[in-house]
PDB file of N, CA, C, O and CB in Angstrom:
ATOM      1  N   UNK A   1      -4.479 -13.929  20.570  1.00  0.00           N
ATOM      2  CA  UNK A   1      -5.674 -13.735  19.768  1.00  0.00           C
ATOM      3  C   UNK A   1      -5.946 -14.973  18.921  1.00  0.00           C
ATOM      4  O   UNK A   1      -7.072 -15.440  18.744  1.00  0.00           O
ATOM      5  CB  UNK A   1      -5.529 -12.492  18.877  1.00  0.00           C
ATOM      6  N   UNK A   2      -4.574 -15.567  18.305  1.00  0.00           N
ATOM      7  CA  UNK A   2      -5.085 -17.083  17.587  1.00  0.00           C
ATOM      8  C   UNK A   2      -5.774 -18.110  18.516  1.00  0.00           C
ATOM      9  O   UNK A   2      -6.657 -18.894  18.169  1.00  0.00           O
ATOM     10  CB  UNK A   2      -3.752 -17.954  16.980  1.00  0.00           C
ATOM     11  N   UNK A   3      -5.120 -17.959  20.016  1.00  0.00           N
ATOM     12  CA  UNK A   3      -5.861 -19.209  20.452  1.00  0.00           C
ATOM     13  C   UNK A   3      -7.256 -18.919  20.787  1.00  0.00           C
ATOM     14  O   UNK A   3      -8.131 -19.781  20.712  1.00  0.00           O
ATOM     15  CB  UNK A   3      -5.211 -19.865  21.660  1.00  0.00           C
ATOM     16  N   UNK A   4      -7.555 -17.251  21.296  1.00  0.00           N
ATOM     17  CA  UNK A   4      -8.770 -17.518  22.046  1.00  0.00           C
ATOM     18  C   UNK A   4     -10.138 -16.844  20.950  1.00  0.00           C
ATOM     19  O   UNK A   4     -11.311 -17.003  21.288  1.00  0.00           O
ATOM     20  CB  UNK A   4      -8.597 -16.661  23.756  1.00  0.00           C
ATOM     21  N   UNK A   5      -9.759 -16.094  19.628  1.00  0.00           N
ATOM     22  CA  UNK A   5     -10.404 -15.884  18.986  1.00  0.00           C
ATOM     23  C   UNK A   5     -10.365 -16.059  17.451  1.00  0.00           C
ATOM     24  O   UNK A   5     -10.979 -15.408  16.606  1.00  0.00           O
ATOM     25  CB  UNK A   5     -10.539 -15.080  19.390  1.00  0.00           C
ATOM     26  N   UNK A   6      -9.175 -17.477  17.219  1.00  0.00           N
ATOM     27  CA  UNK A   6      -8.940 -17.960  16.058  1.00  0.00           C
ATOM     28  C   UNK A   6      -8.598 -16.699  15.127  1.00  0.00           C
ATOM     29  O   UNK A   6      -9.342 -16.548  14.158  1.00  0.00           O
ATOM     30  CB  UNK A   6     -10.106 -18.812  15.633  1.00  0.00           C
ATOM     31  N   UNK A   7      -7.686 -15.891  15.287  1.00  0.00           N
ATOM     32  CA  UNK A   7      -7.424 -15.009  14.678  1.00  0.00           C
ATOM     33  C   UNK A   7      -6.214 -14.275  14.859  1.00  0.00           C
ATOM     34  O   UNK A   7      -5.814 -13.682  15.861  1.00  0.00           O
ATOM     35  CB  UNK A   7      -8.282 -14.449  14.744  1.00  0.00           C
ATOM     36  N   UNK A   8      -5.528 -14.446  13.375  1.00  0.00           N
ATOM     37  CA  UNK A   8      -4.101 -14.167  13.266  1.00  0.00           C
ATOM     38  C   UNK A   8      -3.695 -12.626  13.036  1.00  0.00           C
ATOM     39  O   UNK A   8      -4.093 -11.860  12.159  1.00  0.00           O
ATOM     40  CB  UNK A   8      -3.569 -15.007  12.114  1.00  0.00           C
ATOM     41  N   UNK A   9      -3.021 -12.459  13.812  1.00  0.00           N
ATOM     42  CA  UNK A   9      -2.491 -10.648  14.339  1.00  0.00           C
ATOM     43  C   UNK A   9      -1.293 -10.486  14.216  1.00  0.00           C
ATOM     44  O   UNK A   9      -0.626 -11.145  15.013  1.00  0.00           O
ATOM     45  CB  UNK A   9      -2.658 -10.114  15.918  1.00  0.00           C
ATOM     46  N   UNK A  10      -0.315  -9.378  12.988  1.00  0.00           N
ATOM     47  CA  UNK A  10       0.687  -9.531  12.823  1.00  0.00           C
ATOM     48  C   UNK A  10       1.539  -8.174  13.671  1.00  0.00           C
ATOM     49  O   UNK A  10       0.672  -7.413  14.101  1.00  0.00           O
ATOM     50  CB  UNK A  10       0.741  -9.774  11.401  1.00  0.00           C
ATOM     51  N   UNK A  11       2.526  -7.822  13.918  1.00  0.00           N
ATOM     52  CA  UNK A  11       2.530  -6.369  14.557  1.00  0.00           C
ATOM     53  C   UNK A  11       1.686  -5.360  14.790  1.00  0.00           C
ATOM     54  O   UNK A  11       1.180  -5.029  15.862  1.00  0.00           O
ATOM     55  CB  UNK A  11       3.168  -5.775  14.076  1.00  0.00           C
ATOM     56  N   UNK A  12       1.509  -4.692  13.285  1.00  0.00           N
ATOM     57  CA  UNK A  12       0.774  -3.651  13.017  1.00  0.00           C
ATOM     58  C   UNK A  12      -0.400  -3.586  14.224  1.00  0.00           C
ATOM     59  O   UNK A  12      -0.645  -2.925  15.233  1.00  0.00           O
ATOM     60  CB  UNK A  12       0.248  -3.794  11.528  1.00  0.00           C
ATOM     61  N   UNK A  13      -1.125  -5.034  13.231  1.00  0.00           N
ATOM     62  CA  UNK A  13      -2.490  -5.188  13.768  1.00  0.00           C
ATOM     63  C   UNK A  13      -2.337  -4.918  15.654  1.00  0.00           C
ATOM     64  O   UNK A  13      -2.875  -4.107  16.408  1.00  0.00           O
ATOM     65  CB  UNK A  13      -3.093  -6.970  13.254  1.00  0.00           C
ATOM     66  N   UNK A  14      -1.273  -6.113  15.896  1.00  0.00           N
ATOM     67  CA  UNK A  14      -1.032  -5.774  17.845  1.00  0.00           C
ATOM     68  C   UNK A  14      -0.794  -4.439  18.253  1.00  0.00           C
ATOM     69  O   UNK A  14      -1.466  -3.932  19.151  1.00  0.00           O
ATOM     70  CB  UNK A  14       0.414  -6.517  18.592  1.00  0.00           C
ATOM     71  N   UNK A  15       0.138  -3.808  17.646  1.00  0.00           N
ATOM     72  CA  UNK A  15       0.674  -1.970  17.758  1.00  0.00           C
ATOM     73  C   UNK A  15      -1.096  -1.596  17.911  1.00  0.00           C
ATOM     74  O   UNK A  15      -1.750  -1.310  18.914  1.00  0.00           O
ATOM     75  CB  UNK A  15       1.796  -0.965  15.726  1.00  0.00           C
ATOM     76  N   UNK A  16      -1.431  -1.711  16.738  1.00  0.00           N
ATOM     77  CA  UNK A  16      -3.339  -1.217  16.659  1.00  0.00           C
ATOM     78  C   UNK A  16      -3.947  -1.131  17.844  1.00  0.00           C
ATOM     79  O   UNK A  16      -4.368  -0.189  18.515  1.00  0.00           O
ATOM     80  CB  UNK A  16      -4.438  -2.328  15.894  1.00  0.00           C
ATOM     81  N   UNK A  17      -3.903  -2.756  18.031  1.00  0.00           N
ATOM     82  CA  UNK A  17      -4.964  -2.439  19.336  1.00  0.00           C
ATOM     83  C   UNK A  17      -4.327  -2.126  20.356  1.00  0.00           C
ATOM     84  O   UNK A  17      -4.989  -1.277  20.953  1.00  0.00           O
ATOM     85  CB  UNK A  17      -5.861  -3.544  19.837  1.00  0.00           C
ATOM     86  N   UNK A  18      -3.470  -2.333  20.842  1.00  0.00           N
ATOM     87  CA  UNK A  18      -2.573  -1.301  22.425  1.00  0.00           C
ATOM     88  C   UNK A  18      -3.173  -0.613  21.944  1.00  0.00           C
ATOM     89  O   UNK A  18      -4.369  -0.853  22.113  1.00  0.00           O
ATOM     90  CB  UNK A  18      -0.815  -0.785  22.865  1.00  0.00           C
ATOM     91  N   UNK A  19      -2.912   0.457  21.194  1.00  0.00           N
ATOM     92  CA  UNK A  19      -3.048   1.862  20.996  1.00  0.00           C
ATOM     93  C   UNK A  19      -4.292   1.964  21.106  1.00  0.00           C
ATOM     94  O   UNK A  19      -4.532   3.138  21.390  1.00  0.00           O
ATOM     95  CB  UNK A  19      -2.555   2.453  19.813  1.00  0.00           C
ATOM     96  N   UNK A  20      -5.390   1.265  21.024  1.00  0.00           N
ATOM     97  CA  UNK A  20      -6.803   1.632  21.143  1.00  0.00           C
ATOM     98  C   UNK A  20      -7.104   1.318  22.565  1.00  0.00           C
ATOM     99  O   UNK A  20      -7.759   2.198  23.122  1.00  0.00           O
ATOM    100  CB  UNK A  20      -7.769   0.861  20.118  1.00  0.00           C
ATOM    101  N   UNK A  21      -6.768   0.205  23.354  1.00  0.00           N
ATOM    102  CA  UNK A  21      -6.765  -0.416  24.902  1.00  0.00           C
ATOM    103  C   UNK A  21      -6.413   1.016  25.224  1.00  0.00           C
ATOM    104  O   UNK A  21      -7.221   1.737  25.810  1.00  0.00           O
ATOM    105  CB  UNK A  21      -5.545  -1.859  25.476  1.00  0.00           C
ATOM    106  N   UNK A  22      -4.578   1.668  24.651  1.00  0.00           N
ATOM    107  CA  UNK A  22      -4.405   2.778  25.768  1.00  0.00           C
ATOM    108  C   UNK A  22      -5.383   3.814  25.802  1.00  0.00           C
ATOM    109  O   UNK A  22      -5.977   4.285  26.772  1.00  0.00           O
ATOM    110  CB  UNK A  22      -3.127   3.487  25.646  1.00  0.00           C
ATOM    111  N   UNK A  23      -5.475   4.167  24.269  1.00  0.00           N
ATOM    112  CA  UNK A  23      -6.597   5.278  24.844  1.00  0.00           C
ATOM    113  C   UNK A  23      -8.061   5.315  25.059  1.00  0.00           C
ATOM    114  O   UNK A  23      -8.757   6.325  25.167  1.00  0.00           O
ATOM    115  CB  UNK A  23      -6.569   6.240  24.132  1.00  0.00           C
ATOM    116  N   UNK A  24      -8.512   3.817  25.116  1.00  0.00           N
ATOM    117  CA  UNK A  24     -10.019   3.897  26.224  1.00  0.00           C
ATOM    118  C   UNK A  24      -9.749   3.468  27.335  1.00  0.00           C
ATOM    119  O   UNK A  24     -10.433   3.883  28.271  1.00  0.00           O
ATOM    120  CB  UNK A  24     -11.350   3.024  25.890  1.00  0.00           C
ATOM    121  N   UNK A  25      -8.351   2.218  27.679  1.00  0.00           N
ATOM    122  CA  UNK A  25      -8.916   2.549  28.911  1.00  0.00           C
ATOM    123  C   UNK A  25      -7.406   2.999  29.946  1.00  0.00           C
ATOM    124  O   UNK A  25      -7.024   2.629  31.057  1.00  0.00           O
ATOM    125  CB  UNK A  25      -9.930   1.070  29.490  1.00  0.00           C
ATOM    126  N   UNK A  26      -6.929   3.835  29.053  1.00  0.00           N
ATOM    127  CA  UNK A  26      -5.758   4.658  30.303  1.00  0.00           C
ATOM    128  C   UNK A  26      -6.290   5.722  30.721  1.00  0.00           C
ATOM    129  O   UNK A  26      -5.875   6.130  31.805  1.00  0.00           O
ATOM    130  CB  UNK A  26      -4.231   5.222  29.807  1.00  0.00           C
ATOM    131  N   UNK A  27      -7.271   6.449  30.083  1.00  0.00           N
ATOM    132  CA  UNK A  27      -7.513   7.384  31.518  1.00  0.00           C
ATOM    133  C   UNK A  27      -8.322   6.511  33.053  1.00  0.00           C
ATOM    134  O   UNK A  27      -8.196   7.003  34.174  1.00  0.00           O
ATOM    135  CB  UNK A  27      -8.780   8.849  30.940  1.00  0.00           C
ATOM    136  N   UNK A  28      -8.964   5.449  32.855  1.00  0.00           N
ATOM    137  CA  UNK A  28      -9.455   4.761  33.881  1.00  0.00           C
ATOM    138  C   UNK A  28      -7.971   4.663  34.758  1.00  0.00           C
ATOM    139  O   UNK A  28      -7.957   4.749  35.986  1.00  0.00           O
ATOM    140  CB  UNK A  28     -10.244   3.285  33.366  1.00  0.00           C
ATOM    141  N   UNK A  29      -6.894   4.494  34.043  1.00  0.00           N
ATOM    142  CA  UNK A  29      -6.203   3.732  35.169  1.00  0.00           C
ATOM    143  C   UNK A  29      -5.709   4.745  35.643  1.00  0.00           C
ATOM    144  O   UNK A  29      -5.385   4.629  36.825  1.00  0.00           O
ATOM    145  CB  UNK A  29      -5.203   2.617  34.926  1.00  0.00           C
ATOM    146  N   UNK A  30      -5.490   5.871  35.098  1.00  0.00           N
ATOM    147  CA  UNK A  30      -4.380   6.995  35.070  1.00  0.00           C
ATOM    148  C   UNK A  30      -5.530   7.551  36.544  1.00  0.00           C
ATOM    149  O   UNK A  30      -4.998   7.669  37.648  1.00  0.00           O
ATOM    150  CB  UNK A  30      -4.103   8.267  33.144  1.00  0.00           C
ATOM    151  N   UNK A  31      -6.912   7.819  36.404  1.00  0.00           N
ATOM    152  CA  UNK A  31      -7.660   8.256  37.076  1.00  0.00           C
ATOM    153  C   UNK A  31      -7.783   7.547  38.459  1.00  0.00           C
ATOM    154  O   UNK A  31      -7.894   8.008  39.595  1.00  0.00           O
ATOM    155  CB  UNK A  31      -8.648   8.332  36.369  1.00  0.00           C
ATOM    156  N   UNK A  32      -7.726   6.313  37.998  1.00  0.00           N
ATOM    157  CA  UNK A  32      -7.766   5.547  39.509  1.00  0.00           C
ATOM    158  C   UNK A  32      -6.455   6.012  40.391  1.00  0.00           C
ATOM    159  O   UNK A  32      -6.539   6.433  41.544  1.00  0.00           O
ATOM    160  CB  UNK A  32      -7.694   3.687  39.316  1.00  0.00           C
ATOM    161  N   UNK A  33      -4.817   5.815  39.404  1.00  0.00           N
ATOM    162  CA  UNK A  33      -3.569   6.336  40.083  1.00  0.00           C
ATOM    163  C   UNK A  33      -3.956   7.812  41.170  1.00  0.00           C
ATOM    164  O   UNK A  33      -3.737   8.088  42.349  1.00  0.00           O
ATOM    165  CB  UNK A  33      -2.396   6.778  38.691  1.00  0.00           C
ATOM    166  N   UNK A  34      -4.511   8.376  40.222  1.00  0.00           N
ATOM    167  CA  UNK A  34      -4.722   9.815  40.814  1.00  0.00           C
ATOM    168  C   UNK A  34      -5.295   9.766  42.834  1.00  0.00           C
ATOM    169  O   UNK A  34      -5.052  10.181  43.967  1.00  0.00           O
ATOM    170  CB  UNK A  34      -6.243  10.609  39.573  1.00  0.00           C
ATOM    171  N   UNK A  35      -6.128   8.954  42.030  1.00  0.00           N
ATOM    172  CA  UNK A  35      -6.564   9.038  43.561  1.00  0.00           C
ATOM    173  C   UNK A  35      -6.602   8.196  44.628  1.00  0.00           C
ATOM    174  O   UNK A  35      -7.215   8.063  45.687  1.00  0.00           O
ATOM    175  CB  UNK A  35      -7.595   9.305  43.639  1.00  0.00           C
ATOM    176  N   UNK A  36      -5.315   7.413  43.683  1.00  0.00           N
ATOM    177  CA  UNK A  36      -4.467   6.009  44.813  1.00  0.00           C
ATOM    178  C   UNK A  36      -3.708   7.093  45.460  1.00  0.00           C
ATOM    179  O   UNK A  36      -3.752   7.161  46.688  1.00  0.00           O
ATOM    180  CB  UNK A  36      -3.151   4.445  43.948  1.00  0.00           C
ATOM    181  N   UNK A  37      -2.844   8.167  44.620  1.00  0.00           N
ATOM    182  CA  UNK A  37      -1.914   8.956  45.432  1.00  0.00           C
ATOM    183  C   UNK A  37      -2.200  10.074  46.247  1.00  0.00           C
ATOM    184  O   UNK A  37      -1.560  10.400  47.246  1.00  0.00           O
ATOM    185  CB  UNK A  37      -1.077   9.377  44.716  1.00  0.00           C
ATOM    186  N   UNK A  38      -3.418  10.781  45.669  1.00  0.00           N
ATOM    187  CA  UNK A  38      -4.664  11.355  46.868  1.00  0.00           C
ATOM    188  C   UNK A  38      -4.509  11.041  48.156  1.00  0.00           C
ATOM    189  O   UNK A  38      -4.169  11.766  49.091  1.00  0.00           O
ATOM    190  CB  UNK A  38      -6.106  10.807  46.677  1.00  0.00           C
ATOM    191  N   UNK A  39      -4.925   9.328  48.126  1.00  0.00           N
ATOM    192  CA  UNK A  39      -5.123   8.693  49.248  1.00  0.00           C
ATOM    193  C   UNK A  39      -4.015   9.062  50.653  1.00  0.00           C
ATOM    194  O   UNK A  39      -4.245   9.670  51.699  1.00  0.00           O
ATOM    195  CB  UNK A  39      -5.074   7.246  48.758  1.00  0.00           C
ATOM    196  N   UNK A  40      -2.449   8.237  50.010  1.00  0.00           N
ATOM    197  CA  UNK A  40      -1.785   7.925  50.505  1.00  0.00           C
ATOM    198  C   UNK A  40      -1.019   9.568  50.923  1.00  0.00           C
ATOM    199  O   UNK A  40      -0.431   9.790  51.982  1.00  0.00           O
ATOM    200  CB  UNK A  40      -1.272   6.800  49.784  1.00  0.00           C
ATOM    201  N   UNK A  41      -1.163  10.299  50.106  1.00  0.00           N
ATOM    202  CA  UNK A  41      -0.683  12.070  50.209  1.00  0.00           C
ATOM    203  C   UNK A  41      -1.641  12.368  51.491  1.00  0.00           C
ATOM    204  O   UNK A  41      -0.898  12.925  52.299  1.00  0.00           O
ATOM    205  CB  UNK A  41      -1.199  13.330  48.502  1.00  0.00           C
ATOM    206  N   UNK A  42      -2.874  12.265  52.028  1.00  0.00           N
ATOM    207  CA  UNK A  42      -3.816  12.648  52.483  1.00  0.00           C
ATOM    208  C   UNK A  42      -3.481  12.185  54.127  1.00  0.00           C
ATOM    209  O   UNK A  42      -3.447  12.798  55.195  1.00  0.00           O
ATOM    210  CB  UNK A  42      -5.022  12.125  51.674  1.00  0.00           C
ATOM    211  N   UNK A  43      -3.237  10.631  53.670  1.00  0.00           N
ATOM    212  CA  UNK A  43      -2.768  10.376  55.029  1.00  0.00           C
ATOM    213  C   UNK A  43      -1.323  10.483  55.402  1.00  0.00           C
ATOM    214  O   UNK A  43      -1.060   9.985  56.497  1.00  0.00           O
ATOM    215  CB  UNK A  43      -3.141   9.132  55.354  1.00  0.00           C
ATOM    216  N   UNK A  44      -0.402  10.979  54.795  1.00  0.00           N
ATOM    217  CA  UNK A  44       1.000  11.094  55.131  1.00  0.00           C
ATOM    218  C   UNK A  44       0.892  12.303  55.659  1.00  0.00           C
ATOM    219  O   UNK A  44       1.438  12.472  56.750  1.00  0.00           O
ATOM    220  CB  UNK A  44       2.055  10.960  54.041  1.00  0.00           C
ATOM    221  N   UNK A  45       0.068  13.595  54.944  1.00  0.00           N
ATOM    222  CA  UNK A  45      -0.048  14.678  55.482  1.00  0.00           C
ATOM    223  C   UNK A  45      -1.310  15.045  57.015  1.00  0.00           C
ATOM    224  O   UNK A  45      -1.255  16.106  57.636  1.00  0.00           O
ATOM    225  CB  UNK A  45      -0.283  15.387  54.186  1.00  0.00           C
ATOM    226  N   UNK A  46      -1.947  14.343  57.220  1.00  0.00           N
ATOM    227  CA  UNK A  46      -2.456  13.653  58.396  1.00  0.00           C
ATOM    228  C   UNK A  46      -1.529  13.284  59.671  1.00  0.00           C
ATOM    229  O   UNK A  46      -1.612  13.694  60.829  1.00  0.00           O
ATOM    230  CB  UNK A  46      -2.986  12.448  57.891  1.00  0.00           C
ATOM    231  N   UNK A  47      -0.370  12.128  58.920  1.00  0.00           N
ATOM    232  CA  UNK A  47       0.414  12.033  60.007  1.00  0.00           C
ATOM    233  C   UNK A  47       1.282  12.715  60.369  1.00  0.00           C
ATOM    234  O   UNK A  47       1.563  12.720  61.567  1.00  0.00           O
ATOM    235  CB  UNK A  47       0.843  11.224  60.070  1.00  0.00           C
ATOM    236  N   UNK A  48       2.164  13.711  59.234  1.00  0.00           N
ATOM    237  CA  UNK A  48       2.944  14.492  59.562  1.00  0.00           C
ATOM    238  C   UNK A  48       2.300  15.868  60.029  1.00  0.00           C
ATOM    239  O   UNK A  48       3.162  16.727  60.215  1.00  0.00           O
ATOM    240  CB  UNK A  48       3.786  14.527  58.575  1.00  0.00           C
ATOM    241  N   UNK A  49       1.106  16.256  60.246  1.00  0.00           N
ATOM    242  CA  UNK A  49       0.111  17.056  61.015  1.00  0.00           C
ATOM    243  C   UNK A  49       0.457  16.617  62.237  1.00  0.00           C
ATOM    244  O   UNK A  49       1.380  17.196  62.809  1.00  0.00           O
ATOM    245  CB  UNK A  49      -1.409  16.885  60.699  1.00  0.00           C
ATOM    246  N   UNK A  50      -0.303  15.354  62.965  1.00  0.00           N
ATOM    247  CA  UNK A  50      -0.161  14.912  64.483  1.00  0.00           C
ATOM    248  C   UNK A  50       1.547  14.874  64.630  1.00  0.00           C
ATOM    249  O   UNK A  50       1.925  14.880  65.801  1.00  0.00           O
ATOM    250  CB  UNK A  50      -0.998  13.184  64.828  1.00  0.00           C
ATOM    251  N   UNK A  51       2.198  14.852  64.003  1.00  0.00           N
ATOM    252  CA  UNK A  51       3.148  14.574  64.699  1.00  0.00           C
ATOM    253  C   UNK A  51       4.278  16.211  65.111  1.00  0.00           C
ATOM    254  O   UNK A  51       5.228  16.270  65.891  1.00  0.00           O
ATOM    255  CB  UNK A  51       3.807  13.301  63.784  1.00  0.00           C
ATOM    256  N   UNK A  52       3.725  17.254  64.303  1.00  0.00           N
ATOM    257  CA  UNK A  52       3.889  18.556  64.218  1.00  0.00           C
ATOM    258  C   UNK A  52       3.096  19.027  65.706  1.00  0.00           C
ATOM    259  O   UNK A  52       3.831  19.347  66.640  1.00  0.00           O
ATOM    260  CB  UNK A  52       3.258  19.145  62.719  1.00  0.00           C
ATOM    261  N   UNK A  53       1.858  19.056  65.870  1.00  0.00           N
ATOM    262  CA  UNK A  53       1.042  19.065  66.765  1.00  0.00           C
ATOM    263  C   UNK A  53       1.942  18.154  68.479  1.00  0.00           C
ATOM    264  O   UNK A  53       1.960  18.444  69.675  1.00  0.00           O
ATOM    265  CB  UNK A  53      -0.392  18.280  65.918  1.00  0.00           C
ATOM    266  N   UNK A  54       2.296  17.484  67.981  1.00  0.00           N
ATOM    267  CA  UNK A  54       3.593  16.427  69.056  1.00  0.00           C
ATOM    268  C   UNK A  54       4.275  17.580  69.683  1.00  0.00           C
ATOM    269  O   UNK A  54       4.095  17.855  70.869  1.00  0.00           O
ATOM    270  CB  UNK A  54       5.071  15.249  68.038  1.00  0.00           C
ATOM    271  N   UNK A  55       5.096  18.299  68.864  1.00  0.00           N
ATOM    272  CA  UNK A  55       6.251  18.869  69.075  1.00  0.00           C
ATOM    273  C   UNK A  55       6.061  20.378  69.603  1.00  0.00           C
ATOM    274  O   UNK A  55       6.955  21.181  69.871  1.00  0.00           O
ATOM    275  CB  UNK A  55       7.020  18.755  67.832  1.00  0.00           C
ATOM    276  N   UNK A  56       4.699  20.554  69.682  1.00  0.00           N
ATOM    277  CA  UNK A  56       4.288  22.025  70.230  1.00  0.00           C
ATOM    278  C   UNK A  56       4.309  22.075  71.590  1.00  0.00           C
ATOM    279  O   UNK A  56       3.983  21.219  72.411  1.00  0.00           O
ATOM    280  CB  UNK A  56       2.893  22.499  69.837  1.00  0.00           C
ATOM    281  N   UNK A  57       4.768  23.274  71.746  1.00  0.00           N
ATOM    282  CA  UNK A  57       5.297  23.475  73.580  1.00  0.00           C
ATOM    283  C   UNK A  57       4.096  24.432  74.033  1.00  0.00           C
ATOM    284  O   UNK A  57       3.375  25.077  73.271  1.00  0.00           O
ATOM    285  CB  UNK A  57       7.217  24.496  73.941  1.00  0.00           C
ATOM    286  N   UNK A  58       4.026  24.390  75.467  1.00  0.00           N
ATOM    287  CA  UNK A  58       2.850  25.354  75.896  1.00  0.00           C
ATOM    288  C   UNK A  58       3.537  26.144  76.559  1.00  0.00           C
ATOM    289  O   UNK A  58       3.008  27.109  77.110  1.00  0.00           O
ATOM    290  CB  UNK A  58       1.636  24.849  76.707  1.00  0.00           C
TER     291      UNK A  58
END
């Protein structure tokens, strides 16, 4: 913060703002996670479908 907005930040002040970053923008990330693991759940259960479907006898 001193170099890029000439302005001196002692703990507190740093503790401060995390704490404000986390809570505007962790649900963005928390939300994006969600449906990174959506994703990858979606297609694991996809593949372990075809591969169930594999093993069926007639």
């Amino acid at each position: 913060m001193a170099e890029r907005f000439e302005l001196e930040m002692g703990g507190f002040e740093s503790e401060e703002l995390l704490d404000f970053f986390a809570l505007k923008c962790g649900p963005l990330f928390y939300n994006q996670a969600v449906l990174d693991v959506q994703t990858v759940l979606r297609d694991r259960f996809e593949s372990i479908e075809s591969d169930l479907w594999a093993l069926e006898k007639n």
